[in-house]
C-alpha positions in Angstrom: 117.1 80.9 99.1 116.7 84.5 101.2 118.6 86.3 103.1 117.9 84.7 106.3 118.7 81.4 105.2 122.1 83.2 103.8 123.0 84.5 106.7 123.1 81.6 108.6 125.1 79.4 106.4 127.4 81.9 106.6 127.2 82.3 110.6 127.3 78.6 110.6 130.5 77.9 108.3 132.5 81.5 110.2 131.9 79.2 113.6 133.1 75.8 112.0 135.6 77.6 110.3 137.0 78.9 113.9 136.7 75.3 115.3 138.5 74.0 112.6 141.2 76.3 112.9 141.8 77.0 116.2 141.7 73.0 116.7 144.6 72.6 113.9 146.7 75.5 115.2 146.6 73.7 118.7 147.9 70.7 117.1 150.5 72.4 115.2 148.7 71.1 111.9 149.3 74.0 109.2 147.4 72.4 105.9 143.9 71.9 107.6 143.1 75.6 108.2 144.0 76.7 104.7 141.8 74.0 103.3 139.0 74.8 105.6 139.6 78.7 105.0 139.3 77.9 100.7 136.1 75.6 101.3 134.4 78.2 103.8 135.2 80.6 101.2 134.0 78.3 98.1 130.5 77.6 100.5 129.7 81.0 101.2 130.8 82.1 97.7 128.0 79.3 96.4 125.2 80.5 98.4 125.7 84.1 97.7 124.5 83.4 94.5 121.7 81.8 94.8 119.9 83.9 97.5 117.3 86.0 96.1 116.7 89.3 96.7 118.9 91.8 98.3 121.4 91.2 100.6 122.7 94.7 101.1 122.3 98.1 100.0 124.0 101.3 99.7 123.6 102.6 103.1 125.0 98.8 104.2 128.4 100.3 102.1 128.2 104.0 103.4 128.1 102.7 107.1 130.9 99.9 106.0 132.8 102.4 104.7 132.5 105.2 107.7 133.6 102.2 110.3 136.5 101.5 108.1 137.5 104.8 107.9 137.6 104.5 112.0 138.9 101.5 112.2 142.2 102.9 110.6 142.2 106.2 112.4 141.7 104.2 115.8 143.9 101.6 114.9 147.0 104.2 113.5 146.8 106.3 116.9 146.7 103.3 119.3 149.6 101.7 117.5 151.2 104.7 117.6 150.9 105.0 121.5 151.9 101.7 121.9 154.8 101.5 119.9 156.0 104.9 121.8 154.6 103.2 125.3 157.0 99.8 124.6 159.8 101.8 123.1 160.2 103.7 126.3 160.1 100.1 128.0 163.2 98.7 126.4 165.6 99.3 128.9 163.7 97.0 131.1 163.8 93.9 128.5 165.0 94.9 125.2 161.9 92.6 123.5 159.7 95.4 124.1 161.5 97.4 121.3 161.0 94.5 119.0 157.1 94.9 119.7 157.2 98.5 119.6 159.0 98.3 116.3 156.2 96.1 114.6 153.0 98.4 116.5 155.0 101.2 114.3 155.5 99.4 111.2 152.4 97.8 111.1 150.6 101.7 111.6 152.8 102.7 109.0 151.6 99.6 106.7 147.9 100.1 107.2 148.0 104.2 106.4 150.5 103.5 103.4 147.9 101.0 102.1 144.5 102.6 103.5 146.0 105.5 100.8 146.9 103.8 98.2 143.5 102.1 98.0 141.6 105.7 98.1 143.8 106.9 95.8 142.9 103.5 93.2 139.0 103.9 93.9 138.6 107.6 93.7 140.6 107.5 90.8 138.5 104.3 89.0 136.6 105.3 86.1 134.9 102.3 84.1 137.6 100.0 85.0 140.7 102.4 84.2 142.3 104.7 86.7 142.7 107.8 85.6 146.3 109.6 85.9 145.3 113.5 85.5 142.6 115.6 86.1 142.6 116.5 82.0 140.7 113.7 80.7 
């Protein structure tokens, strides 16, 4: 199979996936989507292996990384707008603190564990992670 091919099974099972979801949620049906999310993951998982050739490079993982990198700064500063923006709000209907509250927490979340995942993979060295700079 190449890469093509690939990437249209996989295009193919994201959209069915989001059918199948989206329909179940409506229906306030729970089990579907987290059978559909383990077989989309299982199909994908299936024909990933058997494509020939490459299907990325390390240039696909430098420009992965950079937009992930911006994804967390963006995301940190706009939740931290927002959570000061709805705080401000709560003397106009006290829900808005509640929302402001989780914009802050979940910022909070995302650096604690956009951190502790740099920290683990510039750290990794053939599978260990190294405590001190001595060894």
């Amino acid at each position: 199979m190449n890469k093509k091919t690939y990437d249209v099974i996989r295009i193919t099972t994201a959209a069915v996936l989001g059918g199948i979801v989206s329909i179940s949620i409506a229906r306030s049906n729970y089990i579907i989507p987290l059978i559909a999310m383990v077989t989309a993951f299982a199909i994908i998982i299936s024909t990933k292996k058997k494509v020939t050739g490459v299907i990325d490079d390390e240039r696909d993982y430098h420009v992965a990384g950079n937009a992930a990198r911006w994804t967390v700064s963006i995301f940190a500063i706009l939740s931290a707008f927002g959570s000061i923006f709805l705080m401000s709000m709560r003397s106009s209907d006290p829900a808005y603190e509640l929302l402001g509250s989780m914009f802050a927490y979940s910022a909070c979340f995302v650096l604690f564990l956009q951190s502790a995942l740099f920290y683990y993979f510039a750290n990794k060295s053939d599978g260990k992670i190294k405590t001190d700079d001595k060894n």
